[in-house]
ZALOSE-246626 format. One line per 4 residues: number of its first residue (from 0); their letters; for each residue y, z, x of C-alpha. Coordinates in Angstrom, 2 decimals, always signed. Layout:
# ZALOSE-246626
NUM) a) Y Z X | ...
# end
This chain:
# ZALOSE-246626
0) xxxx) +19.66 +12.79 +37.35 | +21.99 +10.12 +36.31 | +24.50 +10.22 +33.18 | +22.72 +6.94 +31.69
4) xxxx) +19.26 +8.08 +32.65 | +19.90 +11.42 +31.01 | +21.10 +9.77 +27.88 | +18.20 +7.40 +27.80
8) xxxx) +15.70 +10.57 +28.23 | +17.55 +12.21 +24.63 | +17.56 +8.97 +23.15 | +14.11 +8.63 +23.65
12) xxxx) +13.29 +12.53 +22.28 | +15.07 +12.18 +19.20 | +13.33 +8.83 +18.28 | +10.08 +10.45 +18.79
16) xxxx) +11.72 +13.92 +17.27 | +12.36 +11.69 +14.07 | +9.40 +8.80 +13.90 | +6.93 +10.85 +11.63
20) xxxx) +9.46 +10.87 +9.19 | +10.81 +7.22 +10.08 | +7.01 +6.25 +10.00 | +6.79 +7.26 +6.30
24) xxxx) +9.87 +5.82 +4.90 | +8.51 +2.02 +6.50 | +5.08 +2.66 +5.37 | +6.50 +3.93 +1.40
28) xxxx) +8.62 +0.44 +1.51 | +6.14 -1.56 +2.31 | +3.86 +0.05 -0.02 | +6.53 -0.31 -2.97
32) xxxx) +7.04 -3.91 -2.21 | +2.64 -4.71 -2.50 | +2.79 -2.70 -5.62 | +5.85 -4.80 -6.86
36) xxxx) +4.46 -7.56 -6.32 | +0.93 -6.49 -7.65 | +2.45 -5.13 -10.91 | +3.84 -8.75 -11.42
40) xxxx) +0.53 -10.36 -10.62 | -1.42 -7.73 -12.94 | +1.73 -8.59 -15.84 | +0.73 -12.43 -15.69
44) xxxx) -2.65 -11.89 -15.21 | -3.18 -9.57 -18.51 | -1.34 -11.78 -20.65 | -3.81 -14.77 -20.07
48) xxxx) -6.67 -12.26 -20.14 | -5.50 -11.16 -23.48 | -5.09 -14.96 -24.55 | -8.84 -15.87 -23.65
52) xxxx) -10.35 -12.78 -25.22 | -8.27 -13.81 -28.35 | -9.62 -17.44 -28.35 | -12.87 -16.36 -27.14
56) xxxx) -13.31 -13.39 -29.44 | -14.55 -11.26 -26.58 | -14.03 -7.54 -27.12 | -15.51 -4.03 -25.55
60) xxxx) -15.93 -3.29 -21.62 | -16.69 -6.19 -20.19 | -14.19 -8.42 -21.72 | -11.34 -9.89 -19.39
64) xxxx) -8.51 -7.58 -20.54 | -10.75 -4.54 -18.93 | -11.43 -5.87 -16.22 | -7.88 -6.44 -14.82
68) xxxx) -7.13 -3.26 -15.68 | -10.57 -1.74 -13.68 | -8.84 -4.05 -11.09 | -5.30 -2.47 -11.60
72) xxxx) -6.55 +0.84 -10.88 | -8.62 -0.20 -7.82 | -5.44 -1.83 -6.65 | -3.91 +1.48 -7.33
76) xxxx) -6.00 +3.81 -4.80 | -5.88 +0.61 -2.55 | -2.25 +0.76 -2.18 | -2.29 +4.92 -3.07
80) xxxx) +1.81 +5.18 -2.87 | +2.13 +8.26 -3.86 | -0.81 +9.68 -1.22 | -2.45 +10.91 -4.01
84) xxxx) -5.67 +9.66 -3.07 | -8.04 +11.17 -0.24 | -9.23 +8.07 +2.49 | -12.82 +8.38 +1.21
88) xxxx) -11.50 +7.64 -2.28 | -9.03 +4.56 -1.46 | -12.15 +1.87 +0.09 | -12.31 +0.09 +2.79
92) xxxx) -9.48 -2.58 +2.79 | -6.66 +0.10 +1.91 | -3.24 -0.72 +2.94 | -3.36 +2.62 +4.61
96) xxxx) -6.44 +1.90 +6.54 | -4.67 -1.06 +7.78 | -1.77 +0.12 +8.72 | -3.51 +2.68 +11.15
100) xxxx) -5.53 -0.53 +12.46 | -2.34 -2.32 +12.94 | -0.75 +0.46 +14.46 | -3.76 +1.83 +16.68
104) xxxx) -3.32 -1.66 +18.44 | +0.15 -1.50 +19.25 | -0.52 +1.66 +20.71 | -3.51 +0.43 +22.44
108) x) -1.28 -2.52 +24.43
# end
């Protein structure tokens, strides 16, 4: 076998060796940057929900303010950063779920 074909073949172990681990540092990055950027949405979004139930004297569970937050914690086991949540718990349209799509067709090529 050659020097630089030899190389190559232990380059190539040690990337799959290591991509498990690589695999979950990319997917908890890009899972802390949709929850940034959700917890910034959610901040916005509950201040104007507060502001119409104020005007609009709404109160209880179905008022505005409650619902963003029964949307912040769907968002939460949507996202499920921590892997605290079981598949069957997270929905359809979780990031994780996605991820595996987008990934399944890389592989697939």
């Amino acid at each position: 076998m050659q020097p630089g074909a030899e190389q190559e073949k232990i380059q190539a172990q040690t990337i799959h060796k290591f991509w498990p681990q690589l695999r979950r540092l990319l997917v908890f990055q890009l899972k802390l940057y949709i929850d940034a950027f959700r917890d910034l949405l959610l901040s916005a979004l509950s201040l104007g929900a507060f502001l119409i139930d104020v005007v609009l004297q709404n109160t209880g569970p179905d008022c505005y303010f409650e619902r963003i937050l029964k949307f912040g914690r769907r968002t939460e086991r949507s996202i499920n950063l921590f892997n605290q949540f079981q598949p069957d718990q997270q929905g359809a349209a979780s990031v994780d779920t996605i991820l595996n799509e987008v990934e399944e067709r890389f592989r697939s090529r």
